[in-house]
N, C-alpha and C positions, 0 to 999 in steps of 0.2 A: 478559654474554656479549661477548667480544671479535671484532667484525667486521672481516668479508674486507677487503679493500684491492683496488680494482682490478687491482693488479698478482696479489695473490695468488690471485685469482677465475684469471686469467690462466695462472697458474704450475697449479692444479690442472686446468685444461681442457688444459695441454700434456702432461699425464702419460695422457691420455684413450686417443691409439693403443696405448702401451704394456698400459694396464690391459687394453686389448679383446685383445693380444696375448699375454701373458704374466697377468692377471688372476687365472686358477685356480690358476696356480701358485703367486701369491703369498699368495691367500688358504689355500691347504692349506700353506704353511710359516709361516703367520698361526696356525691353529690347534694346527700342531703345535707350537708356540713357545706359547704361549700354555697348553694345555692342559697341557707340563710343567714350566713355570714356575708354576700353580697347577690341581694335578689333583685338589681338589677341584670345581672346575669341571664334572669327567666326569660328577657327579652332575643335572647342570641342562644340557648339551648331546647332543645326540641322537648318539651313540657309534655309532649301526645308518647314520647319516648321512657320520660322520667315516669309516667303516671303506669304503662305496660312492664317497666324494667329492659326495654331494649336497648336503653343507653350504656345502661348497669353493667349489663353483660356483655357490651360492646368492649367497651373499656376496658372488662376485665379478662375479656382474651389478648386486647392489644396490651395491659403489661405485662400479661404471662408472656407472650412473645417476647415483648421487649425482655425478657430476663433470662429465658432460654438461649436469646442469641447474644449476649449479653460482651460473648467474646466478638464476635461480628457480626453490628447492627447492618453491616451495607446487604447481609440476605433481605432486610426490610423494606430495600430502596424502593421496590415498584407502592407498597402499602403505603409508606412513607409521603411519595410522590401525590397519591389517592388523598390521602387526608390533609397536606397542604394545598388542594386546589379549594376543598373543602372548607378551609379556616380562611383562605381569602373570599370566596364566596361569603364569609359569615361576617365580613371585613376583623377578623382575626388579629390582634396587633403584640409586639412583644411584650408588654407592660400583663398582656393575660399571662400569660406564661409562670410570672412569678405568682400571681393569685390560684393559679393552679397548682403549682409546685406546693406550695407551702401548705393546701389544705391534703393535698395527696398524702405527705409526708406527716401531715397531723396525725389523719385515719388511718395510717398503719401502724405510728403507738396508738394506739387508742384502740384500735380494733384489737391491733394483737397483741393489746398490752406489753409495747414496747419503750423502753423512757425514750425522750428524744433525743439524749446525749448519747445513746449505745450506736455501738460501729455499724449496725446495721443499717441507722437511721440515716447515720453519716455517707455510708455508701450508695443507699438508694437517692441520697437527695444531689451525690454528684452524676449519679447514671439520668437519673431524671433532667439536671442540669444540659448533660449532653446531647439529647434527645431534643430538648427544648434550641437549643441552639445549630442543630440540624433541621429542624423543622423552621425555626425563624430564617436561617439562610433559602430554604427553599423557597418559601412561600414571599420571602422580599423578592428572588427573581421573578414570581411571578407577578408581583405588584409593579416591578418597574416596565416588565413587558406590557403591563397596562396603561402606564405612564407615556407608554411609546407608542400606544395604538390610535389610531383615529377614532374617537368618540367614543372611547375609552371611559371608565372613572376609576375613582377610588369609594370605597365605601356604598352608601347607599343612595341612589336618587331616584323622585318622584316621578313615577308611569301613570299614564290616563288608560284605563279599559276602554278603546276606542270601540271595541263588538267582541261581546260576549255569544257563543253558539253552541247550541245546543248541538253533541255529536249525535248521543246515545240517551238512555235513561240514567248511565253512573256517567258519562262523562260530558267538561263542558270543554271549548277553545277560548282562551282569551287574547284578545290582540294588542298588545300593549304601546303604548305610543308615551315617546318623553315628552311629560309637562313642559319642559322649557324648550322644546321644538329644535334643539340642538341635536348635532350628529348622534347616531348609534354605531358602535362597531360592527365588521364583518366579523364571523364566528364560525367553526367549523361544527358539520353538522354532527350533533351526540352531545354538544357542548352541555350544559344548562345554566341557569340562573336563579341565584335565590329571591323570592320574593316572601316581603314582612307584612303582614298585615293584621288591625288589632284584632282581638278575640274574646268575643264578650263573655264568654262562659268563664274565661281566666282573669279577665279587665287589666290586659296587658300584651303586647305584640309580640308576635311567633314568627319566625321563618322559615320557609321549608323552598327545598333545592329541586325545581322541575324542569324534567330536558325540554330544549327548544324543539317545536314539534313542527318547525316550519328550516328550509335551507336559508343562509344570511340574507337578508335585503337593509338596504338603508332606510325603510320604512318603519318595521315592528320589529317586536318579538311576537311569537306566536308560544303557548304553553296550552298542553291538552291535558287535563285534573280532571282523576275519577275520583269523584267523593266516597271516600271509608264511612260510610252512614252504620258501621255496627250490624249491619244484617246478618253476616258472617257470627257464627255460634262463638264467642269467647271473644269477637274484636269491639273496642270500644271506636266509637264514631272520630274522624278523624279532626283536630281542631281547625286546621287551616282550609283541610277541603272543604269542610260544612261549612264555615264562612265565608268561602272563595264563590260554593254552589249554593247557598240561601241567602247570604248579604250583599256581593258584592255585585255590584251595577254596574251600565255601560255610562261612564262620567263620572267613574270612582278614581280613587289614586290608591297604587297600591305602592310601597318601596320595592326598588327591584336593587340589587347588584349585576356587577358587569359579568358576563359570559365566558365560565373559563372549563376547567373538566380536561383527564388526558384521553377519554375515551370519544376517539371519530375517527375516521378514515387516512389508514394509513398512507395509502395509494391508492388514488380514484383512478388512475391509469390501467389498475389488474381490475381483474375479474373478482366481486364481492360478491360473499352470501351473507344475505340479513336474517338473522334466525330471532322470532321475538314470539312475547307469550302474553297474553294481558294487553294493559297501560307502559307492557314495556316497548312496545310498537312504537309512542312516541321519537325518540333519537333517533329508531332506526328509520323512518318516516324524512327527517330534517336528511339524513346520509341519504337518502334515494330521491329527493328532489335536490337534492345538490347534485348528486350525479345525473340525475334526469337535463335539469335545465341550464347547467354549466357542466360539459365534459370536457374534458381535460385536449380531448384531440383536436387541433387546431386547424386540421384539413375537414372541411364538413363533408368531403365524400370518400370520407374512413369515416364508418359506423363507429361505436363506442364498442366496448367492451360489454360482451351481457351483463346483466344486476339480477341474483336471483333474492325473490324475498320469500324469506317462508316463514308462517304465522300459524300458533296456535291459539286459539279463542273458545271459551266457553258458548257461546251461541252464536250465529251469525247477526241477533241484532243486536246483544251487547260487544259488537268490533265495532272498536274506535277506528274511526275513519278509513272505514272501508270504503265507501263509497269512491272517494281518492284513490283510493290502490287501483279499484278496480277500472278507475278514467284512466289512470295511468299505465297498467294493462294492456285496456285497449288502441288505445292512441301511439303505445311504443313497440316495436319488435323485438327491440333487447332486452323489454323487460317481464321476468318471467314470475311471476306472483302462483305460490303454492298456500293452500289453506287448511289446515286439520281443523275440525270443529267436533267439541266434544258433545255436544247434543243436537243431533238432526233433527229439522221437521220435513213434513214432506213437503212443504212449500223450498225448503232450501233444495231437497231432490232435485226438483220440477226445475227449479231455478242453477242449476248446477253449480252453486253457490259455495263451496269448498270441494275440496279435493280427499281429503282422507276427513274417515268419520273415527272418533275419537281422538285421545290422544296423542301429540304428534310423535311419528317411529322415525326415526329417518330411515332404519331399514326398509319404510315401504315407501320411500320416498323415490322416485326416476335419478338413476346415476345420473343423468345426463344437470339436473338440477346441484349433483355437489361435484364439482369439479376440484379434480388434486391439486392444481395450482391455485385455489381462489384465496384471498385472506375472506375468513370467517368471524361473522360478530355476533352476540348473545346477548340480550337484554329478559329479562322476565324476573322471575321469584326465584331464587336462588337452589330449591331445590329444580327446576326446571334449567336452570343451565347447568348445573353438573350433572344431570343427565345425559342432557347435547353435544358438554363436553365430550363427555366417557365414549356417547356415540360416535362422535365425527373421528376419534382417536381408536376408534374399532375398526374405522371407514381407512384409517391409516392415514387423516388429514394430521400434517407436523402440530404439534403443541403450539410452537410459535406462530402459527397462521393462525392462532384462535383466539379473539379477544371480547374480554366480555366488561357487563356492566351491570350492578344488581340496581333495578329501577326505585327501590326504597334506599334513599342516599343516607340515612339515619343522619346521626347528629357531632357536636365537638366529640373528640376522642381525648388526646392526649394533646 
């Protein structure tokens, strides 16, 4: 691996205004250069991404980061970490890297009208070099930890939708089972899985990365998909949901990859709180039947540890897999299920069917449900966990107890 040069650390931190200025634009004429110089690519890049500009803008904070810290990338490790679980999920391999590199370093002569022989060009294409080969070391450990698992893969293999079920009116469960009747891995719950499926509106296969919405078994995967149908003012309809929810059948084959992700349960021994908002419910769903039906305490007459879940939902009957929560509720002592709903009827009144009406506060939440010692987990929309965060961090729960996951896993980065 060929190292920076003070000067060239130097040269990539001066490019730093420009990128926070002009950044999305060069990242969206990065991918449109790059996707038709090899559009088989369109098969491994999130296309529902390229079409909103969410890739665009993805990317191009991640190399403004990468240039800011330019003198030490290791503050990037936990990101770092996030986006190699991601590229083997996409089965990701080193040979991209240089098809990436080199259109990178196209569109920033070209964007900023840079020749390619100038020292800046030289310097960004060994900072980019080093990145590439921090992330190919990452992401090979986690290929070989695949290699070492029981019914493990590599790459992509054929799943049968053994039963498709209707949760809600936006969302559906799919049960996936391996065509070839061989072993699946055990997987910790939060984990997810990408699955590829073609798309006819594009006449070409997409992948998109959904948490497991069930605790491991050697039977399935379970994933719970709310179709993006576009009802939302400015959202266009989602490619893979709308053909997950209007095509796909029970005795269809979809491609899955194998189960990886660093977001699941630190310690199922402490005490968790599951804080979730939406379709982000899924993982935290997989972490609370893991803890329900496998606890960690090996004397069955020690209780477990409490589980508290708490959910925010726009109505009670658009909550995905309430029904579950609420068996699980009743049936267990330890487990404490908290509900905000932002639109009441008086049928949910009557029904005492959540817990706080609107908005979820945690101020108005029972101390007794956040406990100082619990590790804390967040899944939802992204501005809904930095709220939670900021809250639970008013509540004086440590930073480090709090770990989150944004349930739209977007797409390749760097």
């Amino acid at each position: 691996m060929e190292t920076l040069t003070l000067e060239q650390k130097e040269l990539v931190k001066a490019t730093v205004p420009v990128l926070r200025e002009s950044g999305v634009a060069l990242t969206d004429y990065f991918y449109k250069r790059m996707l038709s110089n090899n559009p088989y690519l369109k098969e491994t890049f999130n296309m529902g991404h390229q079409r909103d500009g969410a890739q665009a803008r993805a990317l191009a904070g991640s190399v403004l980061a990468y240039a800011e810290n330019i003198d030490d990338p290791s503050v990037l490790a936990p990101v770092i970490e996030l986006i190699a679980h991601k590229h083997v999920s996409l089965n990701i391999q080193a040979p991209d890297y240089s098809i990436v590199g080199e259109n990178l370093l196209h569109s920033i002569s070209e964007v900023l009208t840079i020749p390619m022989e100038d020292k800046v060009i030289k310097a960004w294409a060994v900072a980019y070099g080093q990145l590439a080969d921090i992330l190919i070391s990452s992401e090979q450990t986690i290929y070989h930890r695949h290699m070492a698992t029981k019914g493990s893969w590599l790459g992509w293999r054929n799943f049968v939708v053994q039963r498709k079920v209707k949760e809600n009116d936006d969302v559906f469960s799919f049960y996936l089972v391996p065509q070839d009747g061989k072993d699946i891995p055990l997987y910790q719950g939060g984990q997810y899985i990408s699955v590829r499926v073609p798309v006819p509106e594009l006449g070409l296969k997409q992948p998109r990365q959904y948490s497991l919405s069930d605790c491991a078994n050697r039977e399935y995967f379970r994933i719970s998909v709310k179709c993006e149908d576009g009802r939302v003012a400015g959202q266009d309809p989602g490619y893979v949901s709308s053909t997950l929810h209007r095509d796909i059948k029970e005795g269809d084959i979809v491609e899955v990859s194998a189960p990886t992700g660093n977001f699941y349960l630190l310690n199922p021994a402490k005490k968790n709180v599951l804080i979730s908002a939406g379709i982000g419910i899924t993982p935290m769903i997989a972490m609370l039947n893991q803890l329900v039906t496998a606890p960690l305490n090996a004397d069955s007459s020690t209780s477990q540890n409490p589980i508290y879940f708490l959910h925010a939902t726009r109505s009670i009957g658009r909550m995905a897999i309430g029904n579950q929560l609420r068996e699980l509720a009743e049936k267990n002592p330890d487990f404490h299920l908290y509900i905000a709903c932002e639109t009441v009827t008086p049928a949910d009144i009557q029904g005492k069917d959540f817990n706080q009406a609107g908005r979820l506060d945690l101020t108005r939440v029972p101390s007794a449900l956040l406990p100082p010692d619990a590790d804390y987990y967040l899944c939802g929309p992204m501005p809904f966990m930095q709220e939670q965060n900021n809250a639970l961090l008013a509540l004086c729960i440590p930073q480090q107890h709090i770990h989150s996951e944004a349930f739209n896993t977007g797409g390749v980065q760097l």
